[in-house]
PDB file of N, CA, C and O in Angstrom:
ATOM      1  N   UNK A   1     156.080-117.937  41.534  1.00  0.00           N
ATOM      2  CA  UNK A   1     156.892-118.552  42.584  1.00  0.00           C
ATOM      3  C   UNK A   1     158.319-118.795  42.094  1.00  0.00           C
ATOM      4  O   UNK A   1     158.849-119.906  42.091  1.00  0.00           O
ATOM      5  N   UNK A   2     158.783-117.887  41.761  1.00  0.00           N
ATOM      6  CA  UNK A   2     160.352-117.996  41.502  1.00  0.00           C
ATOM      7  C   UNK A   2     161.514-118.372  42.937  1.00  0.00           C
ATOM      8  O   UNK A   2     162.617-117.882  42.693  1.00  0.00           O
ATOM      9  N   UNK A   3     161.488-118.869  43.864  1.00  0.00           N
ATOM     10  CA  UNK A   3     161.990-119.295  45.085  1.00  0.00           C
ATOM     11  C   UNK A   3     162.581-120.371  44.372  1.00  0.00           C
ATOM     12  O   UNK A   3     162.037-121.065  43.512  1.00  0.00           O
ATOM     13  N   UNK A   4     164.034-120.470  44.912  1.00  0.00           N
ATOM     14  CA  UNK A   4     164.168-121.650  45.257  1.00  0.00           C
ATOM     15  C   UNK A   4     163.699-123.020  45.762  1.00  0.00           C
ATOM     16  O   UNK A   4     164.004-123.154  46.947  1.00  0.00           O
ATOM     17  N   UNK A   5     163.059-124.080  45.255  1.00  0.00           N
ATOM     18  CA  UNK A   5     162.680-125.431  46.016  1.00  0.00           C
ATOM     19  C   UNK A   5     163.311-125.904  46.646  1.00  0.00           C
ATOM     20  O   UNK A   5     164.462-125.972  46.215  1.00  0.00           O
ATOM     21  N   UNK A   6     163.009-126.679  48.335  1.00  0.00           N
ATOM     22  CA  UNK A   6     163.866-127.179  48.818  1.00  0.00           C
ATOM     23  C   UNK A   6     163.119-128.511  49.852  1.00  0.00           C
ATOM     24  O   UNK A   6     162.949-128.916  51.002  1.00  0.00           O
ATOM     25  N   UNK A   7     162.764-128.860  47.846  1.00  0.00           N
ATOM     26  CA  UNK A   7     161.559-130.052  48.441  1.00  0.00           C
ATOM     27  C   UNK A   7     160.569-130.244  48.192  1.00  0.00           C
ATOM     28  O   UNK A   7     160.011-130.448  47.114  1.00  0.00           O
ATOM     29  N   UNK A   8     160.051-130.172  49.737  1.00  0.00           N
ATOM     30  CA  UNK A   8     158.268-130.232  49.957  1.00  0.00           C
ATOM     31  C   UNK A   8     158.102-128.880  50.113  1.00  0.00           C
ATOM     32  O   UNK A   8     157.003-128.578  50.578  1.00  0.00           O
ATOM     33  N   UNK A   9     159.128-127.622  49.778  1.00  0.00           N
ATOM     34  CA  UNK A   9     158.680-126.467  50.576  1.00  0.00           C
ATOM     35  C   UNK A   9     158.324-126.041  51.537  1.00  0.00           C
ATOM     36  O   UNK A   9     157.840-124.916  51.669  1.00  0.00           O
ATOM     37  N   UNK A  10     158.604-127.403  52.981  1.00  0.00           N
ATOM     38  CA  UNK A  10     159.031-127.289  54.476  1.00  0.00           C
ATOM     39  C   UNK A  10     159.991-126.593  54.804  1.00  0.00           C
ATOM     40  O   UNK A  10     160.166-126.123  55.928  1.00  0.00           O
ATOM     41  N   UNK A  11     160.657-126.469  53.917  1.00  0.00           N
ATOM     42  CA  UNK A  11     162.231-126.189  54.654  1.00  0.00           C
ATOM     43  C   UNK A  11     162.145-124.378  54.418  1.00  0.00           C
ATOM     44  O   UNK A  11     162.528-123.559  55.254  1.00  0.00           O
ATOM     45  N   UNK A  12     161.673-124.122  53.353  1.00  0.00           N
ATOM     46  CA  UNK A  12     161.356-122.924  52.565  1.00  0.00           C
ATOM     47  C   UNK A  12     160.513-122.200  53.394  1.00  0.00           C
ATOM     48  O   UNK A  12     160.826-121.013  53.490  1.00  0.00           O
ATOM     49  N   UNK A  13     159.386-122.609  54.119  1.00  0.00           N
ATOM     50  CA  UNK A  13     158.444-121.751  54.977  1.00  0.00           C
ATOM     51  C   UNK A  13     158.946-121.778  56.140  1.00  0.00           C
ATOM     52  O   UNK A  13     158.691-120.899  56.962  1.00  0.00           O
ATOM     53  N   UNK A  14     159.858-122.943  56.429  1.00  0.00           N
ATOM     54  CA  UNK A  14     160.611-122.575  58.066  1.00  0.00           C
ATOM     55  C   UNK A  14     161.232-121.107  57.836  1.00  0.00           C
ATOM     56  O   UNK A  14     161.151-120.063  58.482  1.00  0.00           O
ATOM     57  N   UNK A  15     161.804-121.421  56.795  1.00  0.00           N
ATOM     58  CA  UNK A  15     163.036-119.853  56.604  1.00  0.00           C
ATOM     59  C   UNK A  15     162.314-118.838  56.799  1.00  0.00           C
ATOM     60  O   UNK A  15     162.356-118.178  57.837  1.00  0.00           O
ATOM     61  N   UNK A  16     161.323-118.517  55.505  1.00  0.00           N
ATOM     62  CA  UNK A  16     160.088-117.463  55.806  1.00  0.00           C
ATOM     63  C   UNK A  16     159.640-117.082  57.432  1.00  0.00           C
ATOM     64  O   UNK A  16     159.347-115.984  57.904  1.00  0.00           O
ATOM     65  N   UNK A  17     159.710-118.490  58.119  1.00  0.00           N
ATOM     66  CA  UNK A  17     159.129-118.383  59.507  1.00  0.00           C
ATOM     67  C   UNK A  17     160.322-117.541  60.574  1.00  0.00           C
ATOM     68  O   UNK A  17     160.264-116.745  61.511  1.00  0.00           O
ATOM     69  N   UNK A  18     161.250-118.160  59.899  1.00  0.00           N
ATOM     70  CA  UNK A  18     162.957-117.815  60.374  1.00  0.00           C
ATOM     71  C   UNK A  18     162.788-116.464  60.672  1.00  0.00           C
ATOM     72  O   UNK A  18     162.651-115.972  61.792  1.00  0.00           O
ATOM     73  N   UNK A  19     162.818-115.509  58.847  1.00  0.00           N
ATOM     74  CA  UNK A  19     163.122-114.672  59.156  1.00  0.00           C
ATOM     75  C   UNK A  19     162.294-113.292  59.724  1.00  0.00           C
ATOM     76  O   UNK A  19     162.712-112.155  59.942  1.00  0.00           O
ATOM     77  N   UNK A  20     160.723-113.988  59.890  1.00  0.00           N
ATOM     78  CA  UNK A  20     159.217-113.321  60.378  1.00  0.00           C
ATOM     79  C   UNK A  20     159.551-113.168  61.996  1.00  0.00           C
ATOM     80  O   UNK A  20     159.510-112.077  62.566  1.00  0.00           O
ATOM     81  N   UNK A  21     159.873-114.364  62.627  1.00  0.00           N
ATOM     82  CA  UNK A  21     159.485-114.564  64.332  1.00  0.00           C
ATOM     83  C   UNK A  21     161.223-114.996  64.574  1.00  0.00           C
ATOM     84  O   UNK A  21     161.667-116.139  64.683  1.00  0.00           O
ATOM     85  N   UNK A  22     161.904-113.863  64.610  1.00  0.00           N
ATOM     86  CA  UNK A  22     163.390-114.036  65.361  1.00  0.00           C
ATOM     87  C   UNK A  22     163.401-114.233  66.790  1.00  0.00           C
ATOM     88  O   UNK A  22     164.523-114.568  67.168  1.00  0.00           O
ATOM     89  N   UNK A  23     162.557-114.144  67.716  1.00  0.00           N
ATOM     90  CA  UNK A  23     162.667-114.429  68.812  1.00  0.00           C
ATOM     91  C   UNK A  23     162.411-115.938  69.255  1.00  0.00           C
ATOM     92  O   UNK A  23     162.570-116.364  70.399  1.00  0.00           O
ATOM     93  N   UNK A  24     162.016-116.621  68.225  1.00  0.00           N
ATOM     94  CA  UNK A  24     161.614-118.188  68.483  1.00  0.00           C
ATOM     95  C   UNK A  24     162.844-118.838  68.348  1.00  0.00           C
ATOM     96  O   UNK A  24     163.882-118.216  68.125  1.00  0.00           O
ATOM     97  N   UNK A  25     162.794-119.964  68.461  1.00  0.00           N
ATOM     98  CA  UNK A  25     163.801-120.889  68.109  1.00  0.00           C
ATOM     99  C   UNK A  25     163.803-121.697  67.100  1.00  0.00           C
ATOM    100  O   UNK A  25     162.687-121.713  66.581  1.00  0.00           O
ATOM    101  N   UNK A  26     164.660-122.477  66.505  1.00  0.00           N
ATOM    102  CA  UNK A  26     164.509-123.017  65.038  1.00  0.00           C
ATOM    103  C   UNK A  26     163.598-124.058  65.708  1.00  0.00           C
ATOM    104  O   UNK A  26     162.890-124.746  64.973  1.00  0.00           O
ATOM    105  N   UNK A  27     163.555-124.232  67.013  1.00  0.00           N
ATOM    106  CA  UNK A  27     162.606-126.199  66.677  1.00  0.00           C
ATOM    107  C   UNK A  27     160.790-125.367  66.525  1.00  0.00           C
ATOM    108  O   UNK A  27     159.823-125.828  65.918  1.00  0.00           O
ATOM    109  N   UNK A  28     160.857-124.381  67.121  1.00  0.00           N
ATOM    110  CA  UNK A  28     159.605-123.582  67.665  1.00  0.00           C
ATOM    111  C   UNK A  28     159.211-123.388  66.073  1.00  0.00           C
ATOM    112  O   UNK A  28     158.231-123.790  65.446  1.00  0.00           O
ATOM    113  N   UNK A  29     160.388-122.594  65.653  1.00  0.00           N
ATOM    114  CA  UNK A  29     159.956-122.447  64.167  1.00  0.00           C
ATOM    115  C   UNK A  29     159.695-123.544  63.102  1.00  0.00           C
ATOM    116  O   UNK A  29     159.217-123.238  62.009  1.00  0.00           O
ATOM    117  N   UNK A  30     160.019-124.866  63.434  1.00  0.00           N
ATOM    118  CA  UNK A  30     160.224-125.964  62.443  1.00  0.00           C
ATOM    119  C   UNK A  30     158.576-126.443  62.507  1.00  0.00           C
ATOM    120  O   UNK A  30     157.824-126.657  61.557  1.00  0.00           O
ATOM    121  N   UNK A  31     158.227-126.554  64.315  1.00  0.00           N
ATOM    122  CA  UNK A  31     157.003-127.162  64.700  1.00  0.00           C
ATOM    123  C   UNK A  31     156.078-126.009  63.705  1.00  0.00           C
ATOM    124  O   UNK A  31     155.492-126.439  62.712  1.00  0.00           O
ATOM    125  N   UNK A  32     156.026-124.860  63.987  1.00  0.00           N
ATOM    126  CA  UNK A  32     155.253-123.858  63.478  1.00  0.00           C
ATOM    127  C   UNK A  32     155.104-123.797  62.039  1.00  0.00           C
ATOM    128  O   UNK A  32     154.150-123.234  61.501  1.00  0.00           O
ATOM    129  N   UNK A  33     156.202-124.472  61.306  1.00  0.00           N
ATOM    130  CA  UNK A  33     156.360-124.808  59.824  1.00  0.00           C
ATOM    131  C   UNK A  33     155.321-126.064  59.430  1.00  0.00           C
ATOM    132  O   UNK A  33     154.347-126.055  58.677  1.00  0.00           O
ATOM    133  N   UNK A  34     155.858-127.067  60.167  1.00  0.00           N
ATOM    134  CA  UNK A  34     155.069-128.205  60.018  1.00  0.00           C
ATOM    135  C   UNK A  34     153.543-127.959  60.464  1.00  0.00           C
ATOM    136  O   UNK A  34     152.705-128.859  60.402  1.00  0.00           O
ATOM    137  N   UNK A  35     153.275-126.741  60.890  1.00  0.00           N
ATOM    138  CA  UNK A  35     151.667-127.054  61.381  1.00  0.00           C
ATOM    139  C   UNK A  35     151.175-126.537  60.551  1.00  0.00           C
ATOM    140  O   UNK A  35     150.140-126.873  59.975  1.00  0.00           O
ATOM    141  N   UNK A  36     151.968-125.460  60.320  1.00  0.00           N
ATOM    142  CA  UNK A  36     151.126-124.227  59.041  1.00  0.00           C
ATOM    143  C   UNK A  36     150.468-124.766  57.570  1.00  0.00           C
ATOM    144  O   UNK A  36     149.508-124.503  56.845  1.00  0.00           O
ATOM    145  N   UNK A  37     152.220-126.173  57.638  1.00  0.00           N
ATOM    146  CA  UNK A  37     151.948-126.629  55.878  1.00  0.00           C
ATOM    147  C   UNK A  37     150.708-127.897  56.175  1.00  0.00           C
ATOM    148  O   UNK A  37     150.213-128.529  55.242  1.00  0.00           O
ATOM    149  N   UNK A  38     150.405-128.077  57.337  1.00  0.00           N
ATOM    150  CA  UNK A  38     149.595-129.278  57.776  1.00  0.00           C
ATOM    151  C   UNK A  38     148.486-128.285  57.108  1.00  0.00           C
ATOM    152  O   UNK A  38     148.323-128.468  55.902  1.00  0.00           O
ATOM    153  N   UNK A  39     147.700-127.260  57.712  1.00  0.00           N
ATOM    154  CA  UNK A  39     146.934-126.649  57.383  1.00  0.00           C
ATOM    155  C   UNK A  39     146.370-126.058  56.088  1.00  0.00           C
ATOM    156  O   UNK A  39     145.224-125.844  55.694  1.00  0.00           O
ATOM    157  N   UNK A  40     147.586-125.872  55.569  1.00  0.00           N
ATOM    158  CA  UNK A  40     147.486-125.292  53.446  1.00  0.00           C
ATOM    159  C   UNK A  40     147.323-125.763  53.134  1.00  0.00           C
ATOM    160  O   UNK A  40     146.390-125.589  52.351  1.00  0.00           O
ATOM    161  N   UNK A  41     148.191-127.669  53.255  1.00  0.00           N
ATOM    162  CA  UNK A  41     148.173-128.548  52.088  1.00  0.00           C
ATOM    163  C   UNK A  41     148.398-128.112  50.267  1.00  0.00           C
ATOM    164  O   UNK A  41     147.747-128.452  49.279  1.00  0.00           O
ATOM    165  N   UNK A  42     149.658-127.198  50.428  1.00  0.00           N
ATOM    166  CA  UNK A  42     150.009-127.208  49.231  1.00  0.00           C
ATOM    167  C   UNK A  42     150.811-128.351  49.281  1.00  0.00           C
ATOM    168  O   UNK A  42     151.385-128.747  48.267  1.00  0.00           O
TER     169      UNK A  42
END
């Protein structure tokens, strides 16, 4: 995992999410961030 940290690594899988689903919107993508990392629990 050589990435940059930017944190909790919320902010890091939004981007990932960012640059996967361009047709969403950042809040669409933020919610979709926050559910995903709800689910991993890294």
């Amino acid at each position: 995992m050589a990435r940059r940290q930017t944190g909790s690594g919320r902010g890091e899988r939004a981007e990932l999410m960012r640059k996967a689903a361009k047709p969403l919107s950042d809040e669409q993508i933020e919610m979709l961030a926050d559910w995903s990392s709800g689910l991993v629990q890294d």
